[in-house]
N, C-alpha and C positions, 0 to 999 in steps of 0.2 A: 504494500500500500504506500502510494511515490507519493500521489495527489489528491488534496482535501480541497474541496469548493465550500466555501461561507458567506450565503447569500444574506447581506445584513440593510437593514432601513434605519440605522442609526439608533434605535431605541437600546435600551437597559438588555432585555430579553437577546437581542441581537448582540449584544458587548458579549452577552454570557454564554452564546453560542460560539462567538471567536474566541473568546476564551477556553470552552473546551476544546474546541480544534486545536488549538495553538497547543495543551498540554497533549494532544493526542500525535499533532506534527513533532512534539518534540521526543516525546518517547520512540517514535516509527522512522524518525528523522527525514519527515515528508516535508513536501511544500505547501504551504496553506493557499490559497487564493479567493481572495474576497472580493465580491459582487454586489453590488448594488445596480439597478435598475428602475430605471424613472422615465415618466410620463411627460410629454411638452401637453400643457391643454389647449385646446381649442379655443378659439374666439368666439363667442355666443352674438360678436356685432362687431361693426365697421369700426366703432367707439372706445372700443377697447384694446390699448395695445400692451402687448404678452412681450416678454423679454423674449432673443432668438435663442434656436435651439443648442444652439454653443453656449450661451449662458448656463442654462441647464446642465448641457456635461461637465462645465468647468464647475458647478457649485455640486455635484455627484464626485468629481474628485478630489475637493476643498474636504467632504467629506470623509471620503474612503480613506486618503491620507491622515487625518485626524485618528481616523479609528486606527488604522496601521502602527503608526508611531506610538499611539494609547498601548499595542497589544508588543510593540515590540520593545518599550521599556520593559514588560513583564519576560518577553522571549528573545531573548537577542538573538541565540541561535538557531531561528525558525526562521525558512526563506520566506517573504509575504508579495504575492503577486497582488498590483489591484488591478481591476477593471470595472467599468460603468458602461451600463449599457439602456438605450432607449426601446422600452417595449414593455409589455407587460411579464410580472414577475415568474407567473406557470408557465410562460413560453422562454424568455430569455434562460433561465438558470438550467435546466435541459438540455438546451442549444450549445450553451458556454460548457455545461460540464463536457456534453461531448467534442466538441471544440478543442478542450484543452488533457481530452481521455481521463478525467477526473477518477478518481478510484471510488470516492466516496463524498455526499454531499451531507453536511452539518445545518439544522435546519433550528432556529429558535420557536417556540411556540409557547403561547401563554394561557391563563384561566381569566384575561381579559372578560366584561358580557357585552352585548352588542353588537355593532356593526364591525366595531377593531376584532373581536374573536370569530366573526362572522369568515373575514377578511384574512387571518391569518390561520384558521382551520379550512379555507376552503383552496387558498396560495396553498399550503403543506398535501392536503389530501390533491391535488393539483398535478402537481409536482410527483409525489407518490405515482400520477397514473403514469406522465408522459413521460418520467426518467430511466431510460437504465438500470441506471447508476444505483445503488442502495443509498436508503438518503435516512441519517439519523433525526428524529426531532427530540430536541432538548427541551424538557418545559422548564419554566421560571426557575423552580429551586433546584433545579437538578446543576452539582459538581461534581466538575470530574472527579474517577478517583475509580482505582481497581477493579479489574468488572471480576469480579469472583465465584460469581453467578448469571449465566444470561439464559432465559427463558424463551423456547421455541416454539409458537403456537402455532399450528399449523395441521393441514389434512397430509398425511405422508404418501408418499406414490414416488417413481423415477421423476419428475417434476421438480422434486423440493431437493434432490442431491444434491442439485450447484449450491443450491441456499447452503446447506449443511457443510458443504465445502469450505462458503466463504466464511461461513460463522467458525469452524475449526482455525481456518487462519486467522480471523480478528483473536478468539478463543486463546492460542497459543503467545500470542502478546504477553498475557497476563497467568497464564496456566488455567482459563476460568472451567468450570466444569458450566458442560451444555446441557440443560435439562428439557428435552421433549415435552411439549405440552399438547395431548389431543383431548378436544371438547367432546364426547359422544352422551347423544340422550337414547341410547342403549341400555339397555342391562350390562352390568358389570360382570357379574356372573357368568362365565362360559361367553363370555364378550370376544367374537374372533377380530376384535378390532385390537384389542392386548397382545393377541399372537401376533397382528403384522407389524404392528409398531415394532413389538420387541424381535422382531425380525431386521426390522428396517434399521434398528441400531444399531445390531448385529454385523450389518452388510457395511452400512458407515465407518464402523469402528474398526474392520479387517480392511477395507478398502484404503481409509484416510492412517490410519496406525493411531491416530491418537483415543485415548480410552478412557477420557473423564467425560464421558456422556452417558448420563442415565432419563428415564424416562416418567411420564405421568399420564395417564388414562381419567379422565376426569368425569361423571356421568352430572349433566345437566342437559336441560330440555333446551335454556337459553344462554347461548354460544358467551356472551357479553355478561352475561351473569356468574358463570361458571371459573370463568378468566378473572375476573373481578375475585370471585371467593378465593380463589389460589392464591394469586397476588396478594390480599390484605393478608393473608395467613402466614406465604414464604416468599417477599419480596424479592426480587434479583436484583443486579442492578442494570443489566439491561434488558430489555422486552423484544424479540424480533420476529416478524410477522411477514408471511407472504400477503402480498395486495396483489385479490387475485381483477378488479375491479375499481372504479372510480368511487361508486357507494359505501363500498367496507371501509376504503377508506377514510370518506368522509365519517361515515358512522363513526370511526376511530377517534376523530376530532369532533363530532358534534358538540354542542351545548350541552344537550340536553343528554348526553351519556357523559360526557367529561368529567361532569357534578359528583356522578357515581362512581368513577372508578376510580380505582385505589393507585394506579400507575400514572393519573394525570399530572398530578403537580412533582414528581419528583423523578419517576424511573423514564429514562430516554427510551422512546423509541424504534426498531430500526425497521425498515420496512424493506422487503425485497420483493421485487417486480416479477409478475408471470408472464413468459410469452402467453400470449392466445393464439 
């Protein structure tokens, strides 16, 4: 992992997403590269004159430099790339990751209500459909710091290998143990959904060589419920999920689940993309 993308809009929450990246560039001794992305508005009349659109890049990198120099008193030996770019934020940061062959993109997110959490759960679940890339969301409280535990939620099949792959090598950074999480509203009992999982870790664990993964079979009827009771019981510190869609996604950030679940305000995110 060479390259981290850190799409920021100057806020607090965005500091503390470059901020993980930076302690995450410097343990991996990657490049950081931070982006911001901004809008020229329109004229609503003859009457009104808008500064030109070079104004705008040049105040996107008055910017981006402030935040760089802010991140690179804390990291002096992290390379920091900036870039700014005009367009919208679920288009731009996709483009530039692959652009720049990103390995991974760091993503801030908050417990904001309103139009601001509207805005930044629907940019993140966004971004989630049209990247690549695995792209971590850090909510407000979440600090870096050992992932000693990361949690895999997910339906198992050939499909989710690569996932299991990439998370073996994020995994091996830290030595963290990978714990399988499948939701089924099955019976548990003679559940042949336990046989293939514990199959599928099987194949994993001889395939990849590494052996701190173990698994979890969970029986609830409601997927988001179920995940949720796990969570508040044996927290990880990170959560990674295949998006197999743009609604799970969003679901993942709604409002109105966010309230509920126990990994919003502090366990990171990571999401990884299914072909269709």
């Amino acid at each position: 992992m060479k390259k981290i993308l850190v799409p920021v809009d100057f806020s607090d929450n965005s500091e503390n997403a470059l901020e993980y990246a930076c302690e995450l560039g410097k343990k991996l001794n990657a490049e950081v590269f931070i982006l911001h992305s901004y809008h020229v508005p329109v004229p609503v009349s003859e009457v009104v004159i808008l500064p030109m659109p070079e104004e705008y890049h040049k105040i996107a990198m008055n910017g981006l430099k402030r935040a760089r120099d802010k991140a690179k008193e804390r990291f002096p030996e992290v390379n920091m790339v900036i870039h700014a770019a005009m367009g919208s934020a679920d288009l731009e940061i996709p483009a530039y990751a692959n652009n720049i062959k990103a390995d991974l993109i760091i993503m801030g997110t908050h417990g904001a209500s309103g139009v601001s959490e509207f805005l930044i759960g629907s940019n993140a679940a966004s971004v989630m459909e049209n990247s690549l890339v695995p792209v971590l969301a850090i909510p407000e409280k979440a600090k870096f710091k050992e992932l000693k535990k990361i949690a895999f939620a997910a339906d198992y099949g050939n499909h989710n290998a690569g996932h299991v792959h990439f998370l073996i090598d994020f995994a091996k950074i830290f030595d963290s143990e990978i714990i399988m999480l499948h939701i089924t509203s099955g019976n548990l009992v003679d559940n042949f959904e336990d046989l293939e999982i514990g199959r599928f870790k099987e194949y994993i664990i001889k395939e990849s060589g590494y052996k701190n993964i173990s698994y979890r079979l969970i029986e609830d009827k409601d997927v988001f419920h179920g995940l949720n009771t796990y969570l508040e019981q044996f927290p990880p510190d990170m959560l990674a999920m295949s998006m197999r869609n743009r609604s799970f996604a969003q679901k993942i950030f709604s409002r109105s689940l966010t309230k509920r679940m126990a990994y919003h305000g502090h366990i990171p995110v990571l999401a990884l993309h299914i072909t269709k």
